[in-house]
N, C-alpha and C positions, 0 to 999 in steps of 0.2 A: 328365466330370461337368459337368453344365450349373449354369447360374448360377443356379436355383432350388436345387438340391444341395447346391452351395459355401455357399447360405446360410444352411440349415438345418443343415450339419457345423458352423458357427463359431457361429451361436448356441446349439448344443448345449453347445459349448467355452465358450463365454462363461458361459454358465450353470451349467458346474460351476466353474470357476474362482471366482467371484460366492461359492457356494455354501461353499467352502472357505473363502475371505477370513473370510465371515461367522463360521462356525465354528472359526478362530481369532483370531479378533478377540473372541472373548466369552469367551476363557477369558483366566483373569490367572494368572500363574506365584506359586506358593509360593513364599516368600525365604528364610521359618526359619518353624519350628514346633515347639510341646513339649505335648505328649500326656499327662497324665495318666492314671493308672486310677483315680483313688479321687477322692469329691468331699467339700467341705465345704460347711456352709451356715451360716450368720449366726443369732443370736438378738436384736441388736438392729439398730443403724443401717449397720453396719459392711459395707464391702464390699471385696472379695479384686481384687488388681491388678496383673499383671506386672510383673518387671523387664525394660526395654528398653535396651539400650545400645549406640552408634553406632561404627561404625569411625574411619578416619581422612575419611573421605568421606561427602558429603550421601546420605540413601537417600529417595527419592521413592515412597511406598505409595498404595494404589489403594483398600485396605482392608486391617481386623483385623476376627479374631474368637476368642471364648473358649469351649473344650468344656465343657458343663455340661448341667443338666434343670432346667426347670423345670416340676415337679409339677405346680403349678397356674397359669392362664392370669396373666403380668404383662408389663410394661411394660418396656422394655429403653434404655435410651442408652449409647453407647462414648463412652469419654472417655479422651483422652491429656492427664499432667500433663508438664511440663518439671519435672525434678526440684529444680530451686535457684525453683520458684513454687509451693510448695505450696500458695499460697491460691487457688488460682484455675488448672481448665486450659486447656489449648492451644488444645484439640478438645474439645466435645460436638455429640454428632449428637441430630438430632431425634429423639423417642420414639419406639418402635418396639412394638406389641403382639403376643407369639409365644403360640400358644396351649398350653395344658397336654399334657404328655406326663407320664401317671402310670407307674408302676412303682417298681420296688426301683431306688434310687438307682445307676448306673452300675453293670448288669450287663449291658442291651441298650437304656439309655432316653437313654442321653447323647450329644448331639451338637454340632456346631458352630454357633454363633452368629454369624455375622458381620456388616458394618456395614454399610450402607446405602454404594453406591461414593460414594469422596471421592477428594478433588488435595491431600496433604498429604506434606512432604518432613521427614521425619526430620534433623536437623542432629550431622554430623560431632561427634563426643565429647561429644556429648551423652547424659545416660542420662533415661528416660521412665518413666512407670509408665501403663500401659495396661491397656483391659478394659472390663468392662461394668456399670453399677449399676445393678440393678433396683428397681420399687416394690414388690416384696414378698420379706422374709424372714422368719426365724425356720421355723415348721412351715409348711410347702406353699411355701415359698418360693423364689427360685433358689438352687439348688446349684452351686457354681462347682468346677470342674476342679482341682484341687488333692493331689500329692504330700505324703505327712510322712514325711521320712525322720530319725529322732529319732538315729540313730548316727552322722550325716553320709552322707559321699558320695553330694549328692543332686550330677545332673548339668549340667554347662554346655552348653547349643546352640549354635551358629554357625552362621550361612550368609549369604553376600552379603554381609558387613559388618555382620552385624547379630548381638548374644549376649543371650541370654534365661540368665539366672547363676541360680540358686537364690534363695532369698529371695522375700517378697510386699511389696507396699504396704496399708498399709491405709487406705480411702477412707472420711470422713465424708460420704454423700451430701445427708445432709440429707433422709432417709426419715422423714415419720410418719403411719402408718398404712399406706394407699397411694398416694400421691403424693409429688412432688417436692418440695419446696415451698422449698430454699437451693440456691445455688452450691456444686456438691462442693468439698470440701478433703482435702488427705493432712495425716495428721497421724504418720505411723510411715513410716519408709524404708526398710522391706525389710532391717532387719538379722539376720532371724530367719532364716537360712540352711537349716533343716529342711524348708521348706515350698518349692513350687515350683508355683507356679499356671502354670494353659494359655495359650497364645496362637501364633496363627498370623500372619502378616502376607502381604498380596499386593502383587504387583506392580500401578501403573497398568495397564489396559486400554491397550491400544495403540489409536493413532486409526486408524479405515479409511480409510487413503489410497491401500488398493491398490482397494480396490474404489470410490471413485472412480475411479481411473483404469480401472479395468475397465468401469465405467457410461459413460464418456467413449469409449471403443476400441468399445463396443457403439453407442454413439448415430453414429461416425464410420463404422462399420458400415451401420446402416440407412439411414445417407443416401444413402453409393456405390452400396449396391443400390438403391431407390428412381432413383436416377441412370441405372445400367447398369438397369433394367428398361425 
């Protein structure tokens, strides 16, 4: 095989390699998740929020999100409280606008919401209330992912360190009309254990440090041959 051959078999290689890097580098690993089938919606300011609660260990997340429809086109921010700060959360991400997906309320319209990628570390036995508050409820408003199991045995999740328990929070967003216009507050801590709102959580994105180094072994590449030609 001559040295034109040699070079075009390795940068064939380099470029699938590149290729795959890329392709897992954009995916973030699911930690824990809880799936509802049935949704609820708000009639006034009120909005539905996970229970999150930490292991004995720090959990580092890349993002959440919460299964629901929203009927008609609004406005979206996730927000994580620390549970002993009710006045005030952790995390709000900037607004997000998703447009309307009409239909009968979670029979084939309901899907995942998730947040905009963040670098935010969950803290060791701590518990959180997380999720999304929209500018619009009541009729056409979001419908968030929500279980009612009125005779108990609604279920507990784990995974990674991380339990999503039964029970909601409920979030004063500070909704009137359509806009934002105050700092959310919780004002109820999820001791209604019948109810079990959605949430997923992901893992950080991992950094691309192979594919540098694979951009670095391609560029060490074209110099030896440039060289040897």
């Amino acid at each position: 095989m001559n040295a034109r051959n040699v070079s075009n078999v390795v940068a064939a290689v380099v470029a699938v390699l590149v290729f795959q890097a890329v392709i897992r580098t954009a995916e973030a690993e699911i930690l824990v998740q809880y799936q509802p089938t049935s949704a609820q919606g708000t009639t006034n300011q009120n909005q539905y929020l996970a229970r999150v609660t930490v292991g004995a260990a720090d959990v580092p997340i890349g993002g959440f999100g919460v299964y629901g429809q929203a009927p008609s086109e609004a406005t979206l921010k996730w927000v994580i409280f620390d549970v002993t700060q009710l006045t005030s959360p952790v995390f709000l991400s900037t607004p997000v606008t998703v447009p309307a997906v009409p239909g009968t309320p979670f029979t084939s319209y309901a899907q995942w919401y998730d947040s905009p990628a963040m670098d935010f570390t969950l803290l060791a036995n701590h518990a959180y209330a997380m999720g999304v508050i929209s500018n619009r409820y009541g009729t056409g408003g979001f419908m968030w992912g929500q279980n009612y199991y009125p005779l108990g045995g609604n279920p507990t999740v784990t995974d990674n360190g991380l339990t999503l328990p039964p029970g909601n929070y409920i979030d004063n967003s500070g909704v009137v009309g359509t806009s934002f216009v105050n700092t959310p507050s919780l004002y109820n801590i999820g001791a209604d254990t019948r109810f079990h709102t959605a949430m997923r959580i992901s893992s950080p994105v991992p950094e691309p440090a192979s594919i540098s180094l694979l951009a670095m072994g391609g560029l060490a590449w074209l110099l030896f041959r440039r060289r040897w030609a």
